[in-house]
N, C-alpha and C positions, 0 to 999 in steps of 0.2 A: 560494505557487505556485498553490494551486486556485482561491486567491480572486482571482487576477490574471484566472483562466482561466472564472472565473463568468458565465453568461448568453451566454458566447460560443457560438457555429456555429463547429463542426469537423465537416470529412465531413460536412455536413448534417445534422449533429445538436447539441442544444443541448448543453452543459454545463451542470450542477448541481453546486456545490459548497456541502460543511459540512463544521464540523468536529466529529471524534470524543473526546471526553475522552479523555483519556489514565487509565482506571481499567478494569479488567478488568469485566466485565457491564455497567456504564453504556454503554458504549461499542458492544457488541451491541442494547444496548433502543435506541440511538439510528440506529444502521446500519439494524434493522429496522424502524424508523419511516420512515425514507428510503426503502427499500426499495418498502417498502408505496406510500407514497405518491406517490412518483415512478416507478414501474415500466419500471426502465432496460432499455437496449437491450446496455450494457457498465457495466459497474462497475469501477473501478482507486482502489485507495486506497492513500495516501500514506502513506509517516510518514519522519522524519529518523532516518538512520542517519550516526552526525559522524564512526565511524570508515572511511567508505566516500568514495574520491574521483572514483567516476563513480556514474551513475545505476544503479540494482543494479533489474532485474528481476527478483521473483523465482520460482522454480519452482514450490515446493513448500510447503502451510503443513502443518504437525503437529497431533496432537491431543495438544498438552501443554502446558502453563502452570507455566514455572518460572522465576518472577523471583529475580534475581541482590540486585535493588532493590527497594522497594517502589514501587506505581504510586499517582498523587495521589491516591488517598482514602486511603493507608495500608496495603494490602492485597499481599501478597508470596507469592500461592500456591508451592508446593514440589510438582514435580512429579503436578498435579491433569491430570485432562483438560480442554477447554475446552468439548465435550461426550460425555458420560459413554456408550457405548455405541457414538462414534459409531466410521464407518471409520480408520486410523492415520494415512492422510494425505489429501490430494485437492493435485491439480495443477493450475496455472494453467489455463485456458482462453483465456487470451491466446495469440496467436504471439508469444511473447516473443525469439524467435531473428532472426525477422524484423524483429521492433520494434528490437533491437540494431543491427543492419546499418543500417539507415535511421537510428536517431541517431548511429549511426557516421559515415554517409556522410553527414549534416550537419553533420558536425566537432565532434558534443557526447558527452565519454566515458561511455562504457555498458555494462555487460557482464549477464549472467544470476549471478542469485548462488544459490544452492542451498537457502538456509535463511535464512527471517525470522526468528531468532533464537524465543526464547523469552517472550516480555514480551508486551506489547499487539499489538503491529504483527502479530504471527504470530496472534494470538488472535482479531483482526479478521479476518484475512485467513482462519484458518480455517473460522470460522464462516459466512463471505460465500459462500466454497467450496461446504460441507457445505449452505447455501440456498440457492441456485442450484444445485445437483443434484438439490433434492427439492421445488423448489416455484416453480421459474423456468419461465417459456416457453419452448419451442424454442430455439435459438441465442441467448441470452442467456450474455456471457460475462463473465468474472471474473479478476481478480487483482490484485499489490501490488506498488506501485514504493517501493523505500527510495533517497532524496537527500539527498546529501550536505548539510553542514552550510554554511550562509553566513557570505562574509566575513568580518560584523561577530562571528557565533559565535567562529568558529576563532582569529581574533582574541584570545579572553581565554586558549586552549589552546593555545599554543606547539607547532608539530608537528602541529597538525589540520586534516586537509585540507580544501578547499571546493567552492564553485562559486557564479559570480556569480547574483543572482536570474534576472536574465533570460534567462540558458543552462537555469536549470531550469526556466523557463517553455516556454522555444520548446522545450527537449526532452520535457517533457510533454505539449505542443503535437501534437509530432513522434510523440509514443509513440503518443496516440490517436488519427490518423487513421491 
């Protein structure tokens, strides 16, 4: 979905996309590298949620890291912070309510979800928070869209819902301007 969405003009402004490994700390050294050297105007990052059948805005990231699994390098922290000292939560900066409405009223399912889970996606989406409160420019805003699983996915999981790529494009689309 981001890479469909790379090098395009939305609302006159470019997109940037990459992607973040899926491993707790790799994934922040690489966010902040992007960071640093693209110095966005909005930052929204992705990640697949398969048990989710609309697009989940979501509100809220935690400062806690408690995988269920382990994340590709092996690593399965148990109730760690994601930074040690930091605030307990920090909340989107997106209008995520209004972002709803508008993918609503383009016929693509959406709702606000309350909690990115515990794993990566929240770990990312923490950390992105917690910089952008202490070292972003003015109106520089932030948060995390979780989409659903595609077709071909939910396909090998009997029972797991989807959505076609291109609905998650144009609702991505649809999210960011």
């Amino acid at each position: 979905v981001a890479q469909a969405l790379h090098q395009r003009q939305i609302g006159g402004h470019r997109v940037v996309a990459a992607q973040l490994p899926t491993v707790f700390g790799d994934s922040l050294k690489r966010l902040n590298a992007l960071l640093a050297a693209h110095r966005p105007a909005l930052v929204i990052c992705l990640g697949l949620a398969a048990t989710r059948a609309a697009i989940s805005l979501e509100r809220v990231a935690i400062n806690v890291d408690d995988a269920r699994i382990a994340d590709n390098a092996g690593a399965q922290p148990i109730d760690s912070p994601v930074i040690a000292g930091a605030p307990a939560a920090y909340f989107s900066t997106l209008p995520i309510k209004a972002m709803v409405r508008h993918l609503r009223d383009a016929g693509i399912p959406a709702s606000v979800s309350n909690t990115a889970g515990t794993f990566v996606c929240n770990h990312v989406f923490y950390a992105l928070m917690h910089r952008l409160s202490r070292r972003a420019g003015p109106g520089v805003r932030g948060g995390f869209i979780h989409i659903p699983a595609l077709p071909q996915q939910a396909a090998r999981q009997p029972g797991m819902a989807s959505m076609a790529l291109e609905t998650q494009i144009q609702g991505i689309r649809t999210a960011i301007h």
